[in-house]
C-alpha positions in Angstrom: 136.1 83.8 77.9 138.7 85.8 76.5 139.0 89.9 76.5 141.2 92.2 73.9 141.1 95.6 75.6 142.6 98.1 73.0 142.8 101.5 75.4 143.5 101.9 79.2 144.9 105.2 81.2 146.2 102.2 83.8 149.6 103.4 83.0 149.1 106.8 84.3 147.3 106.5 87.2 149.7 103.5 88.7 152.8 105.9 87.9 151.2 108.9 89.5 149.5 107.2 92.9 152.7 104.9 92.7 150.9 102.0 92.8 152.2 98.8 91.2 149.9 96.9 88.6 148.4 94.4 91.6 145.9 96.9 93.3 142.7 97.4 94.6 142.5 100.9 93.5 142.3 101.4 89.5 139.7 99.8 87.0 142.8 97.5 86.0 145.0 95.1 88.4 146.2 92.2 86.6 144.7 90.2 89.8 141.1 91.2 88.5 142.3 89.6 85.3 143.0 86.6 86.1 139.3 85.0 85.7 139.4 85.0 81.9 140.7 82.3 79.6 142.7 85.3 78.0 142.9 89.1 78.9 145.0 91.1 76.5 145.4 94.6 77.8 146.9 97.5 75.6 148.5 100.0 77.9 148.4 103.6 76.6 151.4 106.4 77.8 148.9 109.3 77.7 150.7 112.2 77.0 148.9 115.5 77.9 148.2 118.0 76.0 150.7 120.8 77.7 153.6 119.0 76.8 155.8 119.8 73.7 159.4 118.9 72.4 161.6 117.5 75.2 159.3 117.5 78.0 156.8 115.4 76.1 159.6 113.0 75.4 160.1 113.4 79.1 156.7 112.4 80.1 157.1 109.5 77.8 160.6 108.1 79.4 159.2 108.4 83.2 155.6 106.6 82.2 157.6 104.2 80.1 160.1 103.4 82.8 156.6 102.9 85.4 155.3 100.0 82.7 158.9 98.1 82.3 159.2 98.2 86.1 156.1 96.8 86.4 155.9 93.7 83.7 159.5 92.5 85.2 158.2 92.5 88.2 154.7 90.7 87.7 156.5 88.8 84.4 154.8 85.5 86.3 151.6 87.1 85.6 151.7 89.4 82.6 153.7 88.9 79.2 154.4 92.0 77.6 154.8 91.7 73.4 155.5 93.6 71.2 154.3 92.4 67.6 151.5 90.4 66.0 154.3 87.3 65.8 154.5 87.8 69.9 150.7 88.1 70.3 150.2 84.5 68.2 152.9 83.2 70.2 152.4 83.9 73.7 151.7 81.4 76.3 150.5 83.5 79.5 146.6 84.3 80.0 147.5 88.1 80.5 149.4 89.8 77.7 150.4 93.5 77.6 150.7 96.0 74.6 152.0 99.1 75.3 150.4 102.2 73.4 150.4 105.9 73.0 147.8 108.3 73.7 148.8 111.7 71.9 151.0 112.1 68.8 153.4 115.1 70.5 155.6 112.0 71.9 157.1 112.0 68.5 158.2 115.7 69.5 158.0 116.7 65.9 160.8 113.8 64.9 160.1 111.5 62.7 162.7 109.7 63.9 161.0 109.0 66.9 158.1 106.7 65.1 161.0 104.0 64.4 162.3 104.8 68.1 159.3 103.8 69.6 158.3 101.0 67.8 161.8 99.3 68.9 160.6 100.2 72.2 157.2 98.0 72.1 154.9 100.8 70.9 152.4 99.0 68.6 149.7 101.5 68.5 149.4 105.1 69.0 146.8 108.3 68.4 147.5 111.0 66.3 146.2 113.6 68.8 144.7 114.2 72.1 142.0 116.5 72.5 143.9 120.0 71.4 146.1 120.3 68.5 150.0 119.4 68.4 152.6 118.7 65.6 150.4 116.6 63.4 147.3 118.1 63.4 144.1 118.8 65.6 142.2 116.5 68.2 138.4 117.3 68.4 138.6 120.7 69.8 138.9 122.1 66.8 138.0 120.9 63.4 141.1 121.0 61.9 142.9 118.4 59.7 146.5 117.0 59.8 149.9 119.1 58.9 151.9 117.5 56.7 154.4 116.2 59.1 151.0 114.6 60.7 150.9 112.8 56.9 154.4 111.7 57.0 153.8 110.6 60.5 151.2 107.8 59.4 153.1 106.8 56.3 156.3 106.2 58.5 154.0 104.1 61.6 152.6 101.6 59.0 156.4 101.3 57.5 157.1 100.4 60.4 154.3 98.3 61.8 152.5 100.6 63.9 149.4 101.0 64.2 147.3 104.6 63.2 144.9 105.4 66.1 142.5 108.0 65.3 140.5 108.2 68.4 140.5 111.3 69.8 141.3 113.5 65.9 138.8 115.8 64.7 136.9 115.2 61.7 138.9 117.1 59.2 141.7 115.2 60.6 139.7 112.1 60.2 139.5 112.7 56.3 143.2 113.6 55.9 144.0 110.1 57.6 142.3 108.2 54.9 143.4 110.5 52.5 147.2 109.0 53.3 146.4 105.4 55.0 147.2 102.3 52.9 146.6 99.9 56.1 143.3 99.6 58.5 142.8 102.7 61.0 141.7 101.8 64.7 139.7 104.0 66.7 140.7 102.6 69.7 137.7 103.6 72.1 135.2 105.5 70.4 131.6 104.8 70.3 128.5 105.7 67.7 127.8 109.7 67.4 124.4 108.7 66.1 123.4 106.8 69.1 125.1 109.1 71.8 126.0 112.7 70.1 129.9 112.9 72.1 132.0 114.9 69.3 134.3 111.6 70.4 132.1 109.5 68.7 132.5 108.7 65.2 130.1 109.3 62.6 128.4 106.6 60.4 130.3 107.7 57.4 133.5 107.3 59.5 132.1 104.1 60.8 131.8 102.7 57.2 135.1 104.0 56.5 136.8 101.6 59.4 134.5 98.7 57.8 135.8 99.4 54.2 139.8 99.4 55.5 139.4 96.2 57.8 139.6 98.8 60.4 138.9 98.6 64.2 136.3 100.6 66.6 136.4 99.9 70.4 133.9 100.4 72.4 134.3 102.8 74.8 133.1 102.9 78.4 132.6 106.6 79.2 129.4 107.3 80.4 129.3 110.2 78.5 130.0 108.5 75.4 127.5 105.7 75.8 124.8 107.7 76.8 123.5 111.6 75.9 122.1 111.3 79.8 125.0 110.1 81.6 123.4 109.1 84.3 121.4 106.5 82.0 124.7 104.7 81.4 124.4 100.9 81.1 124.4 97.9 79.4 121.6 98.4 77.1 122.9 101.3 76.2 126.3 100.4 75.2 124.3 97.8 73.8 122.7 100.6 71.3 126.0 101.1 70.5 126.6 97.7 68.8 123.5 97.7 67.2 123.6 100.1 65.5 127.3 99.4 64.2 126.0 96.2 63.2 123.6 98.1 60.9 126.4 99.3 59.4 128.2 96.0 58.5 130.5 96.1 61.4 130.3 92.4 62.5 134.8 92.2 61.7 135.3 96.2 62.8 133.7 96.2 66.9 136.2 95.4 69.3 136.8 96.8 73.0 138.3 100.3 73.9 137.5 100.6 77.9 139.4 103.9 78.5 139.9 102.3 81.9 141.1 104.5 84.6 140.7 107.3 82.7 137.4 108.1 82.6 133.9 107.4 84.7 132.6 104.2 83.8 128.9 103.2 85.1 129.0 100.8 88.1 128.1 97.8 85.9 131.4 98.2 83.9 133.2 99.7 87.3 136.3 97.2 87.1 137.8 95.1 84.5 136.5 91.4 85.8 132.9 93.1 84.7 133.9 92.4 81.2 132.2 88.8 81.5 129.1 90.5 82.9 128.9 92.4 79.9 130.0 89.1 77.9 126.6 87.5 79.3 124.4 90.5 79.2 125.4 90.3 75.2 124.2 86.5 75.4 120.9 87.4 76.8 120.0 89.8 73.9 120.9 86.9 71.4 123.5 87.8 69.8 125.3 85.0 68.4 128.0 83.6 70.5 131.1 83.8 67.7 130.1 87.3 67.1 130.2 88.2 71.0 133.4 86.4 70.5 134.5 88.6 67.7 133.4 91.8 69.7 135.8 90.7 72.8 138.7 89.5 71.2 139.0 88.0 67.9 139.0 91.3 65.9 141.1 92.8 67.8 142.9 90.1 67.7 142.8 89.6 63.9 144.3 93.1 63.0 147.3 93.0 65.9 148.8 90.3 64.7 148.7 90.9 61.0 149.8 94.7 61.0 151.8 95.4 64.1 155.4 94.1 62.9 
């Protein structure tokens, strides 16, 4: 089977423990990938929410440094690519996409967007939680400045990716006021089956549909399940369902936010991903959908809009 896994928080946590990508300690460790057909892995720099200007291009350069160390070194196991022509192209079974988690990397330069796309970035949010240069994560319902507006027109010149998990609902409809190419929310899950603020909305949800968009699902246990404890299959299942009542068949894809949140012990490392795979089976879901789900949307969208 094969896996498209648009968010992880690997980066961070192997740069911080100093631990190299082979590991027995994080969600991800491209040994626990090797089982699948296929595992393609986007790698988020999370940038946190205290840093600003230089020392968020700081935080950046260190993480960044971390994930080039690491695919030179495990280059026999991982390829790391860098555009939708790389993605159809590659020959490896593990492939890495690196990402960015939080918009203040840019530093308030649009500059930086064409910057970090000719350093690999192929995706990135708009905001973390709290608010930064272009506009307001879900702490507050704020929408996007207007160097938050030029920031999206500039990442799909370029080939980037717009990530919108993570931006508050005002910032949500300022996004699609401006976006010409498909949004992603890379791991967010349904608000009207688990009521996270995280979540999107069913009216966002059609949105994504209508723009050939992308929504991962995300394995938080407090965005699968209003009782965290009650995390599980069936209720990430939930999740699915009820996107597919919204005509998301070509929109659900995966969004693990491994290693950076807690996951229930079903979905407790990445090699769980063909538990899940089968548990899908069992509630008879057709297999090319379950297909779609894991990979092939994903898939789909990478390598026509990341340039």
């Amino acid at each position: 089977m094969k896996v498209f896994d648009m968010h992880c928080d690997t980066l961070l946590g192997g740069s911080h423990k100093q631990l190299d990508l082979v590991n027995d300690q994080l969600h991800i460790s491209l040994d626990k990938l090797g089982g699948f057909s296929r595992y393609v892995q986007c790698f988020a720099v999370f940038i946190p929410d205290q840093f600003r200007g230089q020392d968020a291009i700081d935080f950046f350069d260190r993480t960044f440094s971390y994930y080039q160390v690491q695919t030179k070194k495990y280059a026999d196991k991982m390829e790391w690519i860098r555009s939708g022509k790389e993605l159809e192209e590659s020959k490896k079974p593990i492939t890495g996409i690196l990402t960015i988690e939080g918009g203040c990397a840019l530093a308030g330069d649009l500059s930086r967007v064409k910057l970090l796309k000719e350093q690999g970035v192929a995706m990135m949010t708009l905001t973390w939680n709290g608010p930064n240069e272009l506009g307001c994560g879900t702490s507050k319902n704020e929408g996007l400045t207007e160097f938050g507006k030029e920031a999206i027109r500039e990442m799909e010149r370029v080939g980037m990716l717009v990530d919108l998990s993570h931006i508050s609902d005002a910032g949500f409809e300022d996004a699609c006021s401006v976006a010409q190419k498909p949004l992603i929310a890379s791991h967010s899950n349904s608000r009207a089956v688990c009521g996270h603020i995280r979540n999107v909305t069913d009216a966002q949800f059609k949105e994504y549909v209508k723009r050939g968009g992308l929504v991962g699902l995300n394995y938080a246990k407090d965005f699968i399940c209003d009782d965290p404890q009650k995390a599980d299959f069936e209720w990430l299942y939930r999740h699915i369902e009820h996107f597919l009542s919204l005509g998301g068949e070509k929109v659900i894809a995966l969004g693990s936010d491994f290693d950076g949140t807690h996951v229930p012990e079903c979905l407790s490392s990445a090699e769980k991903n063909a538990d899940f795979y089968e548990y899908l089976l069992k509630k008879n879901l057709n297999e090319d959908l379950v297909r779609d789900i894991f990979f092939e949307n994903a898939s789909r969208v990478f390598k026509e809009y990341v340039l």
